[in-house]
N, C-alpha and C positions, 0 to 999 in steps of 0.2 A: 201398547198400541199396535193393531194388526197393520203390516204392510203388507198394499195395494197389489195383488197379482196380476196386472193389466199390464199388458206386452205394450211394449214403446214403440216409437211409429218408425216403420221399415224403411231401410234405405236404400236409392234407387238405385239400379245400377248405374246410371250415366253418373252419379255421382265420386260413385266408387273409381269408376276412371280418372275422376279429377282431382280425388286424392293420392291417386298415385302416381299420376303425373306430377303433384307438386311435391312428394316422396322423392321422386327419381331426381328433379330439377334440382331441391335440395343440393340433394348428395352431391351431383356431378359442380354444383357451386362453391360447396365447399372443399373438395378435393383440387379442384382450379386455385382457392384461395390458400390453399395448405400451402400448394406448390409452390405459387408464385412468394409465399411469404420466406421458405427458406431458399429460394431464389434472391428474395432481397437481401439475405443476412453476408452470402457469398461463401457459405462454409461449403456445399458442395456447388459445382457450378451448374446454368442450366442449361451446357452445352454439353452432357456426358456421352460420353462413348462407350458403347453398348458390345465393347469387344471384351466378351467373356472367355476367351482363349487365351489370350492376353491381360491376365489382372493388374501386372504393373502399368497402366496407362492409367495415367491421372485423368483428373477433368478439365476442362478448359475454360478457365473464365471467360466469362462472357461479361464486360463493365457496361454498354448501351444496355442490356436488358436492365443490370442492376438498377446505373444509374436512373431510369424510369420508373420505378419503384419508391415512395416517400411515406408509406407505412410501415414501421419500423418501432416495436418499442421495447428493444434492447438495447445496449450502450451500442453509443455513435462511434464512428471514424475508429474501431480499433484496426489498426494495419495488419495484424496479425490474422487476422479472418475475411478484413473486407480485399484483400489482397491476397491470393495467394499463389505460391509460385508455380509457372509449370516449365519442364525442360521446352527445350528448343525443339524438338524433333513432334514434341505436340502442338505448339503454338500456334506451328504453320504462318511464323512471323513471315512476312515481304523484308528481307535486311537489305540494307544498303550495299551493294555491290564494294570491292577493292577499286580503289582508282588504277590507272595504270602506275607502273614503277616509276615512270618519269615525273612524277608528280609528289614522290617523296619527300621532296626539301621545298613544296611549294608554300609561300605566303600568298596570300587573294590579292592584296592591298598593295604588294611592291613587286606586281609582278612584269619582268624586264621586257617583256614584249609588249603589253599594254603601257611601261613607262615612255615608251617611245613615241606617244601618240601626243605627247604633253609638252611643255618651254618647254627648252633648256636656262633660259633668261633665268639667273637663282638657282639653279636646278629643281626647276618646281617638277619636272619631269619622275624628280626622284623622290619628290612626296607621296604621302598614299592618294592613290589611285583603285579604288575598290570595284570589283565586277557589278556588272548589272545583274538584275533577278534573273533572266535568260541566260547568265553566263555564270551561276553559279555552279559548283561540280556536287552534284549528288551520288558521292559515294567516299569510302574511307581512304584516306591516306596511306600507304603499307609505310614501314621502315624499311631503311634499307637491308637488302640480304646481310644477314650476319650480323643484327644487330644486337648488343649485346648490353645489359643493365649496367648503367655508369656505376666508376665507381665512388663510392658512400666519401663524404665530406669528413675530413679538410685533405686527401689523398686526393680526390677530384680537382684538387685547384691544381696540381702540379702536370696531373696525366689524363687524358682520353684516350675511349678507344677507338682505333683508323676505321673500323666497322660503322661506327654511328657518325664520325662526320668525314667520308672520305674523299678528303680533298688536301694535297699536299702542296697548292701553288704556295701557301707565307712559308713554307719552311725552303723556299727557294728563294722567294722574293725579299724577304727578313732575316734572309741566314743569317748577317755579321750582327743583327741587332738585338738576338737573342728572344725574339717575341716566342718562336715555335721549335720544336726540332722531330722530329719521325724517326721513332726508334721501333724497327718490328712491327709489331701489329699496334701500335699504340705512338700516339703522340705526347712532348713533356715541355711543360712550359716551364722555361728558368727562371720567368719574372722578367723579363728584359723588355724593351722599350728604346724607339727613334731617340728621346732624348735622356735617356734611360738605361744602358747596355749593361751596367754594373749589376742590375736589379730593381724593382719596384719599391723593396723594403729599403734598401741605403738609400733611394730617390726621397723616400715618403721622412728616412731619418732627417735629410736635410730642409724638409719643409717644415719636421716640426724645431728644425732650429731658429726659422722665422717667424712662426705664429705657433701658440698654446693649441697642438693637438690631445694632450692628454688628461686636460683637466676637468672634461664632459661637455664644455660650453661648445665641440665640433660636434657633429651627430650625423646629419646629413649631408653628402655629396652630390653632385650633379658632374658625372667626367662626360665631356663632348668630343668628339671623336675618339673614342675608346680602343681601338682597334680591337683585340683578343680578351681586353676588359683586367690586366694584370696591375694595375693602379688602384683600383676595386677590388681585385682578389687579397692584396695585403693592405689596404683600407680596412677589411673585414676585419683582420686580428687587431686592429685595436679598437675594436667597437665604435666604428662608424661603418657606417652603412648607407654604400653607394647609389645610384643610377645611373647604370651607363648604358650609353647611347651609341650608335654608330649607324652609316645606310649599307641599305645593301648594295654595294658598288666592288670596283674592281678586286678588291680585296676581299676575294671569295670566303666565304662562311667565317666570316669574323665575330659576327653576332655570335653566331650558331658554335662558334670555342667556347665562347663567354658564357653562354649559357650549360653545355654541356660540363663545365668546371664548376657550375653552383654558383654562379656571381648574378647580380641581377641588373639585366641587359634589353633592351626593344631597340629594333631597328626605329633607325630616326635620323633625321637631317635639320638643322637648319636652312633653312633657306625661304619662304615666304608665308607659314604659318606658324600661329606659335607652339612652342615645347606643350606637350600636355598634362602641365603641370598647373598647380595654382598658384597665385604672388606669393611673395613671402616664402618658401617652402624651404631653402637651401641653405645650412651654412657657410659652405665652402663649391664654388664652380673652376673646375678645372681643365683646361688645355694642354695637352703638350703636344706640339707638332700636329696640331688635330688639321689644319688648314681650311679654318676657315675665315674667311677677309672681316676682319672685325672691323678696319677704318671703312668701309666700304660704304655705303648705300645709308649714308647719313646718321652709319654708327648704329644701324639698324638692330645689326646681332648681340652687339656690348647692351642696345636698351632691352632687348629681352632677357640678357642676362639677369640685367639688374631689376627684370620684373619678379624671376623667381629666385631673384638672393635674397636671404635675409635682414634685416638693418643690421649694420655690423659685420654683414658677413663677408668674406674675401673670394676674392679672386685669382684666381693662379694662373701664371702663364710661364710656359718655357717651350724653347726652341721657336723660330726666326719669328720676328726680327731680336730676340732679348740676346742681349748678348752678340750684334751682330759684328762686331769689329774683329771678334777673334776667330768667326765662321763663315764667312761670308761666301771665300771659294769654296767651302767644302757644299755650301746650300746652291752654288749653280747661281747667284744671281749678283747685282751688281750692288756698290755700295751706296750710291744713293737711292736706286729703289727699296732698302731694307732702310735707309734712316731715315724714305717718306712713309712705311706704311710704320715706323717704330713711332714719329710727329702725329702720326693720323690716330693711332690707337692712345697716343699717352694723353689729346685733343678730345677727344669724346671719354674717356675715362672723368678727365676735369668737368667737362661740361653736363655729365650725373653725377655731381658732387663727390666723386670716390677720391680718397685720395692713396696717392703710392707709397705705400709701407717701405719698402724695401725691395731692391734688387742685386743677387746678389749670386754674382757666377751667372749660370745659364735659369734662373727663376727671377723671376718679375710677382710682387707681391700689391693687389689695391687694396682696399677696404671701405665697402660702402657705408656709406651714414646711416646715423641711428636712428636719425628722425631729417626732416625736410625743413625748418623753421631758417637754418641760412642757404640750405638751396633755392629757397621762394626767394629771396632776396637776392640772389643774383643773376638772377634771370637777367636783368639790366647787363650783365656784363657776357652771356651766355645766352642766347637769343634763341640756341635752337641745343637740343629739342623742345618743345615747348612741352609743359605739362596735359597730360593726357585729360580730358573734358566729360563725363559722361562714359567712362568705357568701365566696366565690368573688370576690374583686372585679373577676377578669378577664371574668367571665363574663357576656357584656353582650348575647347575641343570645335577642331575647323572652323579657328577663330585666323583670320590675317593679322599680322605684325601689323604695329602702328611705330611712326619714328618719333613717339612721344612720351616721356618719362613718365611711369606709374607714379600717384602721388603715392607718398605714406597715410597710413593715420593720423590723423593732426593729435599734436601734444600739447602743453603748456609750457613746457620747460623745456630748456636746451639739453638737458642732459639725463631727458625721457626718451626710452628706447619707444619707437614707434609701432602700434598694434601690441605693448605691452611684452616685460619680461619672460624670457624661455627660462624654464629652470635650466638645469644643469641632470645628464645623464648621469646616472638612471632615475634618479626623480622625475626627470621631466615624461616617462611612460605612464604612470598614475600621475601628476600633475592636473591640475586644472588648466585644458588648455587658454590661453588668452583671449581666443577667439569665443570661446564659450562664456569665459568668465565675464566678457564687456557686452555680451548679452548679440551678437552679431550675426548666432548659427539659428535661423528660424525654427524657433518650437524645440530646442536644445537647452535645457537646461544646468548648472551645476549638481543638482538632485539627479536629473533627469540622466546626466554624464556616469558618474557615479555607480547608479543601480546597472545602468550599459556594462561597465567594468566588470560586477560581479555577475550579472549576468551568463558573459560570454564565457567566464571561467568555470561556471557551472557547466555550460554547453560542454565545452570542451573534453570537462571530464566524464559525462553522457557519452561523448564521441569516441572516448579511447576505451570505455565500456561494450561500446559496439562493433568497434575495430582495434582491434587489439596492438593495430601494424603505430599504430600512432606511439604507443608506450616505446617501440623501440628506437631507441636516438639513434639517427642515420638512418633510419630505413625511409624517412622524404628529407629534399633538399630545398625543392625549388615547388614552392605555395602559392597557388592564388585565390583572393579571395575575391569570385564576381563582384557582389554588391557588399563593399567593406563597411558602411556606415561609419562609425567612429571610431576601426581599427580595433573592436573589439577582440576578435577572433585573433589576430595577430597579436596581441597587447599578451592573450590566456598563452598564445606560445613563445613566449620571448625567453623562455627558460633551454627553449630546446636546439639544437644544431640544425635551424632553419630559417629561411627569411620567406616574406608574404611580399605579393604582390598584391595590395590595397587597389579595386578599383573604384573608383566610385560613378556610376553608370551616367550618361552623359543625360539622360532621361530621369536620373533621380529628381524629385520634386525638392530634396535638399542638399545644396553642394556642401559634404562635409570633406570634400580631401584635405582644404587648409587646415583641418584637425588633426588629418590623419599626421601630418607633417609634424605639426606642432608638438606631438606625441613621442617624435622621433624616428617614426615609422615610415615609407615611401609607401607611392602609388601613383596612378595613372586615372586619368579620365578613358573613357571607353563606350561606344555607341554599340551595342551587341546583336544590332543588328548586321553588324559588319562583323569581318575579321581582324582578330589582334594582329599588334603590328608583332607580328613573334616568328620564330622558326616552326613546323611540327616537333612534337614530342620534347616541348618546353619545361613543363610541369609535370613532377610525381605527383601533387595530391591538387584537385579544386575543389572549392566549398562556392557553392551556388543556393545564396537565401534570397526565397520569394523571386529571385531574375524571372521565371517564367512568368509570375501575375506581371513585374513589371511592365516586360516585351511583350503579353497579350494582345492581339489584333495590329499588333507594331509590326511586327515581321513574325515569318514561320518559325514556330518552334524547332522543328526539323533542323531548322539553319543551325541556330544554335548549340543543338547537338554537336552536329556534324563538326561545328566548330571547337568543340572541351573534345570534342575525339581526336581533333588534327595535333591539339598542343597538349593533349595528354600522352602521356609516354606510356607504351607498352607494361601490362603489369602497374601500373598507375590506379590511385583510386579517385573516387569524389565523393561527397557526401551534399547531397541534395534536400534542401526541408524548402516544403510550401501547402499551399491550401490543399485536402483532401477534393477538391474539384479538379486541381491542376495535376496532381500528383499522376494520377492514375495513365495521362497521357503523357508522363512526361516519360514513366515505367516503359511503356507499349514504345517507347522510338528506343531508349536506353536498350529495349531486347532486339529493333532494328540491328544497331551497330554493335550487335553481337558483346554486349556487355553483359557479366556475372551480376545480379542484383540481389540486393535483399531490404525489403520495406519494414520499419518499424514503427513503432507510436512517437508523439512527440516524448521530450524529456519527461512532463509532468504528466502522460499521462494519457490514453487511450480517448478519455472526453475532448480533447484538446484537438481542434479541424487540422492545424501544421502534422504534416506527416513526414518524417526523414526516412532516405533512399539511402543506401551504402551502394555504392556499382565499383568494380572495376574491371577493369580495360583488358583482355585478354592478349596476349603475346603472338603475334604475328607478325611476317616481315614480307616485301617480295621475294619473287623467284632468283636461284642463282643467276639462272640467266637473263634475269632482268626485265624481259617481256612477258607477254601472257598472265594467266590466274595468278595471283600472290597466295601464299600457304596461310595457312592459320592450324595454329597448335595450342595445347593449355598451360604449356610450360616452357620456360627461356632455356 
């Protein structure tokens, strides 16, 4: 069959123009979408720098273009690409300035000039007192000139160096009592103690000839006015594990020993709110010469005692009034004022049902009940304090003292421990806590407790895969962990020469710190929008999970920075996981304050949104001279 030789109909030219106009449009639309798509992936950035003179100049990410971008059909959230790093000198970061030198030992929350504005009545004066949003200081804290990396544990408990806290008034003012001494460039603690001079350890040998320290059933302490914290430092060797407390008052940088020795310490007072702890948490609270008026104010400070001691647990007291017949002139005061406040204390001891173990030499021994069934019944003879009504007993963060006995958990039987038996250390760190097992910790299950366990142990070992500093024992001393949940984190390192600071966020939707306790473990309540109640450069290593989604629209991220920078110690690290939405700004303020970083996937996996941060803290101190720029270096 012939085909048709007949010419096809001619095209116009106005047409011809319109196909090449939609030729051109084409092209230039897709070259736009090419672009913009490997813009989205973040392998190169779509801020580059066109300096061909210079090839070593990286690109600059650019996260707002990224982040507007949600066409994407490659694997999600890997860190390794959607993050990558560029030095400082292209970032063109805005970093947080150096504060001045005078500002190296500041705490926000106890600071003496701002204390002054507040009672004295209690010395409420001397509670935290935290700056307003206008009076926050936006920039870094230096260390002092000469500051030099403590040394590694259990050699820290005896010696610091004068460079990191230089201040020599207790080795003046304690000379005969043995607390400090200054020898050279370096301070040495002998263990001594007000009622103590022999040593901390022959003190702690004769406590445990009054009550069972070494059978596991001690765990927990609670020492209240702590001084240098040497009751807590030989506490340690026999595996108990303190809190000690002290304020910042005349007794310049007393915290700030205790901590720079590796003991675990916060500034703190009693006096008109309560400890930030939760009920129950303690099995042994300790005084010695701490002076604080326990008959006082309707026995005020003995009922918060007895809010975070344990059923069972005791209470320790030495020096005045114990033993006052034999000390009386040496204490400056008279002998019937010491055998009214000796009446006043041994009076509100009876009236919370504790009774007196033993007293014997310069130690006074109570021991609270196990359960409440005959303390309800003698109310009739004990009027006051009355049992507390309605009140939250766990609820301890800028909560006010009440002068009413925490109830127990109701029992059935006189000789049921109340809120359920502790095991016994080290059982009791895998144990089923009590508070889990009677079903108490919302949306915490026994299953649910459990998987948590092996969880964090998995992490953990992720985290020494990625920092390699964690495998070496001693290279951190002093841990905290922002948002602790059930002590996981701490529970996977209980093997190594460390202790955690458990917080658990005063904003968390579940108060689990009576777990953390119950575990054997310490911790604190903590609002993060503030500052810890701490010295700077508290902590070698923090682990901060999810805190920024927590504190979202709560307060500025920045804050919070600025705040793991003041209590991180030079050469310090953290390790940061949270949502890949939070992450990416949490990176951009970490290169603010001048921190080393490096971003990676979660454990399980580049699909997984959690992405972990490695940062640490670079080594800089002020100036010799103490005013003007502070220095910054990359190495101690």
């Amino acid at each position: 069959m012939a085909i048709s030789g007949r010419p096809g109909p001619k095209l116009k030219p106005s047409n011809l123009k319109y196909m090449a106009a939609a030729v051109v449009l084409c092209t230039v639309c897709y070259l736009i979408g090419a672009s913009r798509r490997s813009g989205a992936a973040l392998v190169t950035s779509v801020a580059v720098s066109c300096n061909v003179d210079n090839p070593s100049v990286k690109p600059k990410p650019d996260f707002e273009s990224a982040a507007a971008i949600h066409l994407d059909f490659s694997s999600h959230h890997s860190a390794d690409t959607e993050f990558p790093v560029a030095n400082d000198t292209e970032a063109r970061v805005s970093h947080f300035p150096p504060c001045d030198p005078k500002f190296s030992e500041y705490t926000p929350c106890q600071d003496t000039e701002r204390s002054l504005k507040f009672d004295r009545e209690m010395l409420v004066y001397r509670e935290r007192h935290c700056p307003e949003d206008g009076e926050l200081l936006k920039c870094r804290i230096p260390a002092p000139h000469g500051y030099t990396t403590p040394f590694r544990w259990p050699e820290s408990r005896d010696v610091v160096w004068y460079a990191n806290v230089p201040h020599k008034h207790l080795t003046v003012e304690k000379a005969g009592q043995n607390w400090v001494r200054f020898e050279g460039d370096r301070f040495s603690f002998p263990g001594g103690g007000t009622m103590f001079p022999h040593g901390a350890d022959a003190y702690i040998d004769d406590i445990g000839k009054l009550i069972n320290l070494r059978d596991g059933s001690v765990r927990t302490a609670i020492d209240t006015g702590c001084g240098v914290a040497s009751f807590g430092a030989y506490l340690l060797s026999r595996d108990i594990l303190p809190m000690s407390f002290a304020p910042k008052d005349t007794h310049e940088a007393q915290v700030q020993f205790a901590l720079e020795r590796g003991v675990p310490t916060l500034i703190g007072i009693m006096a008109s709110i309560r400890l930030p702890y939760p009920s129950r948490a303690f099995d042994i609270a300790h005084c010695s010469r701490c002076l604080i008026p326990w008959g006082q104010y309707d026995g005020l400070y003995l009922i918060e005692v007895d809010r975070v001691l344990r059923p069972g647990g005791y209470w320790i007291l030495s020096g005045p009034p114990v033993n006052w017949p034999i000390h009386w002139q040496g204490w400056n005061r008279t002998r019937e004022d010491l055998d009214e406040e000796q009446k006043g204390i041994e009076s509100v001891a009876k009236s919370l049902c504790w009774k007196k173990l033993v007293q014997k030499n310069d130690l006074a021994v109570w021991q609270k009940a196990t359960n409440h069934l005959h303390c309800k019944k003698n109310r009739n003879v004990f009027r006051k304090p009355l049992f507390c009504q309605g009140t939250n007993p766990d609820k301890a963060w800028d909560t006010k003292m009440e002068a009413c006995l925490t109830p127990l958990p109701e029992v059935s039987d006189v000789k049921e421990v109340a809120g359920g038996q502790i095991a016994k250390w080290p059982a009791r760190l895998t144990a089923i806590p009590p508070r889990i097992r009677s079903g108490s910790v919302k949306g915490v299950t026994v299953e649910s407790f459990e998987e948590d366990t092996k969880l964090w142990k998995k992490r953990v070992e992720y985290y020494k895969s990625i920092n390699s500093q964690l495998n070496e024992p001693g290279r951190y001393r002093n841990l905290l962990d922002m948002n602790a949940r059930l002590g996981g984190f701490a529970a996977a390192l209980i093997n190594y020469p460390v202790w955690v600071m458990n917080v658990v966020p005063a904003k968390a939707e579940t108060d689990t710190l009576g777990v953390v306790y119950e575990r054997g473990l310490i911790g604190t309540y903590q609002n993060w929008c503030e500052a810890m109640s701490t010295y700077p450069r508290t902590y070698d290593f923090i682990h901060a999970d999810s805190i920024f989604t927590l504190y979202k629209d709560r307060c500025k991220m920045e804050d919070i920075v600025l705040e793991m920078d003041r209590i991180l110690r030079p050469q310090g690290t953290v390790i940061i996981r949270d949502d890949v939405d939070v992450i990416s700004d949490v990176k951009q303020l970490l290169e603010r304050v001048e921190w080393d970083t490096m971003m990676t996937d979660h454990e399980d996996g580049p699909h997984v949104r959690q992405k972990v941060i490695v940062a640490s803290k670079k080594y800089w101190t002020a100036p010799a001279e103490s005013i003007g720029t502070s220095t910054i270096s990359d190495s101690a």
